[in-house]
N, C-alpha and C positions, 0 to 999 in steps of 0.2 A: 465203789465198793458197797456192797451189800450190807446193811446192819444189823441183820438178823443172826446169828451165828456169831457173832465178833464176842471177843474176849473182852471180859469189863476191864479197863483200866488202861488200855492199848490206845494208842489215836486211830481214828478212824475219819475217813471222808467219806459222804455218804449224803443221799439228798434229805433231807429234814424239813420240817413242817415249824412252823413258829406259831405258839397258841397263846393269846393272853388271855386267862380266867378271870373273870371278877367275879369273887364267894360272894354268895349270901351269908347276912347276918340272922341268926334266927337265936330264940331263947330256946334251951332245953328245957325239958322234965325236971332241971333242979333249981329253975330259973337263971344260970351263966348262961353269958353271948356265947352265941359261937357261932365260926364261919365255915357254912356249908360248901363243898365242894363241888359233890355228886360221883366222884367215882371211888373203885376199891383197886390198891395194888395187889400184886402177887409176884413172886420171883426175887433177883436178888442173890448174891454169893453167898446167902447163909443159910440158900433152899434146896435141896434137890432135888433138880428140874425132873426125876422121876417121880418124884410123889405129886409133881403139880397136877392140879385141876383139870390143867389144857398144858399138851406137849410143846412146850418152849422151848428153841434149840440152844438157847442159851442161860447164861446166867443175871441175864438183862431185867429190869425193874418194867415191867405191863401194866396195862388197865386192862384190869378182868371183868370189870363190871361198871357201866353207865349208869345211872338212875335217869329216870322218864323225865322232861322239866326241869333238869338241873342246871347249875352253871355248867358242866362238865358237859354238859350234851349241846347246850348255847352256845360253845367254843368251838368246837367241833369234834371233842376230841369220840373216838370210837375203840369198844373194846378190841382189846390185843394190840392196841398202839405200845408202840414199844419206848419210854420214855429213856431222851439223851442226855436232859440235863434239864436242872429246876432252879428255882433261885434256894441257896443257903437255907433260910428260915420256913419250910411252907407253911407254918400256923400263924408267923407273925405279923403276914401283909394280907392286905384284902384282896390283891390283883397275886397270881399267880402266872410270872410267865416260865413257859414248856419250850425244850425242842422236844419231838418225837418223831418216830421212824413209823412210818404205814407201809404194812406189805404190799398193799397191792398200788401203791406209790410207784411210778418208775423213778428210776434213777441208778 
């Protein structure tokens, strides 16, 4: 099955990608740690995939945006991955692990 179109909340089989992130730790502008990622989402059951940015057929959680050098681009991950599940906490751990769906993936 396909997981581009699927309904959030449905089981789904589908081939999947396993990402593990490790943030950076950086100081901000107000001197707090914080753990950098490198990407942005977009999408979501609370969005209307017509106002989005870029036509998503679903109402599925994406990376819209890579940054250049980041953990997020070290892992592999690539914009419009479509993500299937994260752990629980994402700000509380330093390793961040991903499944995600790539289109141009077979499966």
């Amino acid at each position: 099955m396909n997981a581009y179109g699927h309904v959030a909340g449905l089981p789904i089989e589908c081939l999947s990608i396993a990402v593990e992130l490790h943030k950076e730790q950086l100081v901000d502008e107000n001197g707090q740690q914080v753990l950098r990622v490198g990407f942005k989402i977009g999408g979501g059951i609370d969005q209307d995939p017509s106002r989005a940015h870029y036509p998503y057929p679903d109402s599925g959680i994406y990376i819209t945006q890579i940054e250049p050098d980041s953990p997020a681009e070290r892992a592999g991950l690539r914009q419009h991955d479509k993500i299937l599940r994260a752990v629980k906490y994402i700000k509380k751990y330093r390793v961040l692990h991903m499944l995600v769906a790539r289109k141009d993936a077979s499966g």
